[in-house]
N, C-alpha and C positions, 0 to 999 in steps of 0.2 A: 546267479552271478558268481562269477570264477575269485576265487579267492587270491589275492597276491602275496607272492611266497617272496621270503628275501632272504639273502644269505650276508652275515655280516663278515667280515675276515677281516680279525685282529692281529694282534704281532703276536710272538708264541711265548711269549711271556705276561700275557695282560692280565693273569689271574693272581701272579706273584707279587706284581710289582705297581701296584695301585695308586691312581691319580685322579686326575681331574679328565683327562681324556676317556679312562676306562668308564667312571663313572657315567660322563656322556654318552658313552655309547651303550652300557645298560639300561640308563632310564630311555634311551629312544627307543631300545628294543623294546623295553615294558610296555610303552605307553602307545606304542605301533601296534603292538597286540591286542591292549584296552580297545582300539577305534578297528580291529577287523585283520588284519593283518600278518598271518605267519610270519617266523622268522626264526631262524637259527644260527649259531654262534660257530666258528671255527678256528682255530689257532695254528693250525700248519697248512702250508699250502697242500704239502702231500696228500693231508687227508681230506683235501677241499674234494667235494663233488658237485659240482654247479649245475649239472642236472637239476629241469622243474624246478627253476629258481627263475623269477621275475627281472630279478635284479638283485646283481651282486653290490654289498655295501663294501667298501676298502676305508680305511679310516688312517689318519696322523699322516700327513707329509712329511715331517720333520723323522721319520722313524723309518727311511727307506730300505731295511736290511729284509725286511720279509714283504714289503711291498711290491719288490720284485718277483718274489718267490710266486707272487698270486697271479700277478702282470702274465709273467712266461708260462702257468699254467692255461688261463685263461686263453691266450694265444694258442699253444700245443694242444687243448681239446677243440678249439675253437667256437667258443660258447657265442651263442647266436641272442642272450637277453641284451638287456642293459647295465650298464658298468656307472658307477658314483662313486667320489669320494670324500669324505670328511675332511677337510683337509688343517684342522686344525694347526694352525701356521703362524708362526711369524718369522724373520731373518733374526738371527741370533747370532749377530754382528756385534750388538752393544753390550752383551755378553763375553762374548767370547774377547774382547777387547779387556773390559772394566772390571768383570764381574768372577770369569772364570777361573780355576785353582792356575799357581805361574807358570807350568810347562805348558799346560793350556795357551794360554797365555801368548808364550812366546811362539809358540805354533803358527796362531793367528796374524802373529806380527811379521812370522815372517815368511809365512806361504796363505795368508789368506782362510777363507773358511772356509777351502776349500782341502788344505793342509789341518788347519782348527778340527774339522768332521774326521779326517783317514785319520789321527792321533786318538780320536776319541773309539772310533771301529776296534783300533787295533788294543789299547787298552782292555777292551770289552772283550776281542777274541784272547789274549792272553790270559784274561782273567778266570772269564768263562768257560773258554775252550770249547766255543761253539761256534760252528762252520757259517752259519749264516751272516755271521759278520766280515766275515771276508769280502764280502760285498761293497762293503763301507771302506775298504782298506782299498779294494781295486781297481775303486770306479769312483770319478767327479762327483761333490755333493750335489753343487747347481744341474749336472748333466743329469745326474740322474731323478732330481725333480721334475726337471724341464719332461723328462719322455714320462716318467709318470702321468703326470697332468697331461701330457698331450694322446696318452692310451685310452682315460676314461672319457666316458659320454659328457658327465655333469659333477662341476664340483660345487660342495658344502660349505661354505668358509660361516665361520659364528656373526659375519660382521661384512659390513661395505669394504669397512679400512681391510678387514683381512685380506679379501677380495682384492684390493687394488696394490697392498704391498706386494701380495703373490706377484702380481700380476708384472709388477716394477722387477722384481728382483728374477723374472724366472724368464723376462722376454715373451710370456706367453699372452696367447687369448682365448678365453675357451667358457663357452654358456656355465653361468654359477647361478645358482640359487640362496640366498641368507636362510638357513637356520639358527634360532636366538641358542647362547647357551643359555642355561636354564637353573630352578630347583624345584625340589618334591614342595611345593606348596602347599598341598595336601597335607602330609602329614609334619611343616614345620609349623602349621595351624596349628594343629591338634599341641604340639609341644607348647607352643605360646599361650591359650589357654590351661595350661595342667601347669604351669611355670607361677611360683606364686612369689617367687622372691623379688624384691626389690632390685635392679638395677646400680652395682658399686660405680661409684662419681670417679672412683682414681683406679681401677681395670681396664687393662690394654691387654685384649689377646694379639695373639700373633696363631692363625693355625694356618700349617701349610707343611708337606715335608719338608725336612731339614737338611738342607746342602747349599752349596755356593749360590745357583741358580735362584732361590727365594731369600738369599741375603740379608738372614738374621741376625751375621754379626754386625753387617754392617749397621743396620737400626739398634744393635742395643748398642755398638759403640756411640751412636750420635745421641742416647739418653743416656749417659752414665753418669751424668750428675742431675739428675731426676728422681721423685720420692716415689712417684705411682709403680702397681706393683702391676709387673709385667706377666701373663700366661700363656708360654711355648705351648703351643696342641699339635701334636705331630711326630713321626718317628725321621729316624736320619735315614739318608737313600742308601741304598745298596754300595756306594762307594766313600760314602760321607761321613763315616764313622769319624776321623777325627777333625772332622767340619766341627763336627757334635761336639769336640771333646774342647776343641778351643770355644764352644758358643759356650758350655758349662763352665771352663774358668773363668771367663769373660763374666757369665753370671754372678760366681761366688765372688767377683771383686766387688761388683753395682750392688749386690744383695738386694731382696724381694722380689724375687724371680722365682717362679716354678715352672715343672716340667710334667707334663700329661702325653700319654703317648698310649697306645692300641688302643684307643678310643672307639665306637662306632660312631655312625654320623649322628647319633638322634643325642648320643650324650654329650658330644661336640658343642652340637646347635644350644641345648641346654647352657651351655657354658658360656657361649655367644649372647643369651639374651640375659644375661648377668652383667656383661661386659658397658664400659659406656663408649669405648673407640676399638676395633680392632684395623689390625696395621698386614697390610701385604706388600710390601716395599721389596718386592721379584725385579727380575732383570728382564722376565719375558710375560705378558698373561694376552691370554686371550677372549675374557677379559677376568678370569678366574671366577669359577665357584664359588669360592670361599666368602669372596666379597657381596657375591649377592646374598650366600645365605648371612651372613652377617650383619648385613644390612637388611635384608627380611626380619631378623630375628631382633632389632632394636636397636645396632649399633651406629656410630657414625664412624665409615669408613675412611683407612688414610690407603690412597695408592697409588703407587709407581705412575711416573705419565708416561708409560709404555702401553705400545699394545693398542687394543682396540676400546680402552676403558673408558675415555671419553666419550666415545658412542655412547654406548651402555651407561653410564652414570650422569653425564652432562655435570649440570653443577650442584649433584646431590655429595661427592663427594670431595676428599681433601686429598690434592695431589702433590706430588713429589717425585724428588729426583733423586732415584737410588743411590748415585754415586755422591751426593752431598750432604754430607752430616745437618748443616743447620736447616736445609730445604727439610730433611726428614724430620729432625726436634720440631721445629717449628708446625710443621704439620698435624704433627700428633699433640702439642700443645692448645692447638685453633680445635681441635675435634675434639679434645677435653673440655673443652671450654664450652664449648657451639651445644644449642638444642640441638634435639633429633629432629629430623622434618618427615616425618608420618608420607606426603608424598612418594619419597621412593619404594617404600614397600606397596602403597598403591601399583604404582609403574611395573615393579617389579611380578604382582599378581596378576598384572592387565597382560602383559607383556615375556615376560620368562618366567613361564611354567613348563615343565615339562610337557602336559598335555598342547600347550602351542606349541611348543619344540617338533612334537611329533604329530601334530597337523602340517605345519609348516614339511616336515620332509614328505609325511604322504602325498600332499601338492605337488612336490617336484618330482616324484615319483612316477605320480599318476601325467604328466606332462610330459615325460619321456614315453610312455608307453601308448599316448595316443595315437 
């Protein structure tokens, strides 16, 4: 039996600059490997060779600066597999409006986000001084979604809602398949077991990078007259340095706040099953990591009613509206208070694991190639 080969193509940055998307797209690769499945990683298009490749994987919608880069190869060799993409997506409208830093801001307000995206490209090329963004500056956000999604065979979205906001905002129609996101269940087992501490009653993490986008300040402004001691887990993004530096004076006013940062994920998760609420009050998720492994790991989550979370969580967790100070107190007050319900981490082992994660893609996989 002929073995199926896949090539993934990341942005040329994905080993730098680490998230929640990177990580999904390593443990698929992993766990595509566990169940039979070659696969190999690439970061420039240049150095893309699609030859003996089954199917190419494209990953992140929202990141079309190198997704072109692979489009236009693809075309110019004229590779004859199958084309999928991850399309890890939501409109980042509500963002870009409420959330993001004010010239952001006024971009949005007053060309759209489609004005909101060329400001952020060109940023990036000025900062960076890297050609690939020029893309972002030259070209429609929405236009250049739309022909994306309308080049490849099959798209990925984590979620139905993903699936159907794309589908709203992009004008398009095009066969998707759901893959769950996910986490290493396997090994936050093994942590859960070997974790012998007791669970602190008044412990609120917050883990997530630190910038506007996951809107720290705004949830520690909405507790600052509160006693429980809050744990940032996270570094600040590549542009967020003094995102960081006003969430740190912000802290030293509230007091009983600390800061953990180059963490790996196992001594994270550690920190999580310590915790009694951890809080992800983002402007964007789909439906975030963070909250599942948090919630696997003991806590009772608080998050943003953004996104695709309510799929995913149903009424396991406590939700809120980023842009409302008392929606967000109050929610992490109710989560302080509330038992755990053992439930979600069932749902969660039944349901997003990695190893379904990546059954789920070998099925749609194996469906294009019939």
């Amino acid at each position: 039996m002929k073995v199926m080969r896949v090539l993934f193509c990341v942005r040329h940055n994905f080993h730098s600059a680490p998230g929640g998307a990177q990580i999904q797209i390593m443990k698929t690769k992993q766990y595509l490997e566990e169940i039979g499945v070659q696969s190999d990683l690439v970061t420039d298009p240049e150095n893309a060779d699609f030859s003996n490749y089954d199917i190419v994987h494209l990953t992140d919608l929202t990141w079309v600066y190198d997704l072109f880069g692979y489009i236009e190869k693809l075309e110019k060799v004229n590779y004859q597999g199958k084309v999928v993409l991850s399309t890890i997506y939501w409109p980042f409208d509500d963002y870009a409006k409420n959330g993001a830093p004010p010239l952001q801001s006024l971009f949005y307000t007053l060309f759209g986000i489609n004005g909101f995206e060329r400001a952020k490209a060109l940023a990036k090329l000025l900062m960076r001084r890297e050609s690939v963004y020029l893309k972002g500056v030259f070209n429609s956000y929405i236009t250049s979604q739309r022909e994306i999604v309308e080049s490849v065979d099959l798209l990925l979205p984590n979620s139905e809602m993903e699936a159907q906001a794309l589908f709203n905002r992009l004008d398009v129609d095009k066969p998707y398949s759901v893959v769950n996101n996910a986490i290493d269940t396997d090994v936050f087992e093994f942590i859960k077991e070997d974790t012998k501490e007791e669970v602190r009653q008044d412990l609120v993490t917050f883990v997530a990078r630190i910038d506007s986008r996951k809107n720290q300040i705004g949830f520690l402004e909405s507790i600052m007259h509160t006693d429980f001691k809050v744990l940032f887990i996270g570094n600040p993004g590549p542009n967020s340095q003094k995102y960081y530096e006003r969430l740190k004076k912000l802290a030293e006013k509230r007091g009983n706040v600390e800061f953990l940062s180059h963490l790996d994920q196992s001594e994270v998760f550690r920190h999580m099953t310590k915790a009694k609420v951890n809080v992800l009050t983002s402007w964007i998720e789909t439906p975030g990591l963070v909250s599942l492994e948090a919630a696997y790991a003991g806590c009772n989550i608080v998050v943003s009613d953004k996104g695709s979370v309510r799929e995913y969580f149903k009424d396991y967790a406590f939700y809120c509206d980023p842009a409302d100070s008392h929606s967000m107190k109050e929610a992490v007050l109710k989560a302080i208070q509330a038992p755990y319900d053992p439930g979600i981490s069932e749902m969660i082992e039944n349901e997003y694991s990695w190893r379904k994660a990546a059954q789920q893609t070998l099925s749609a996989y194996q469906k294009l190639l019939c």
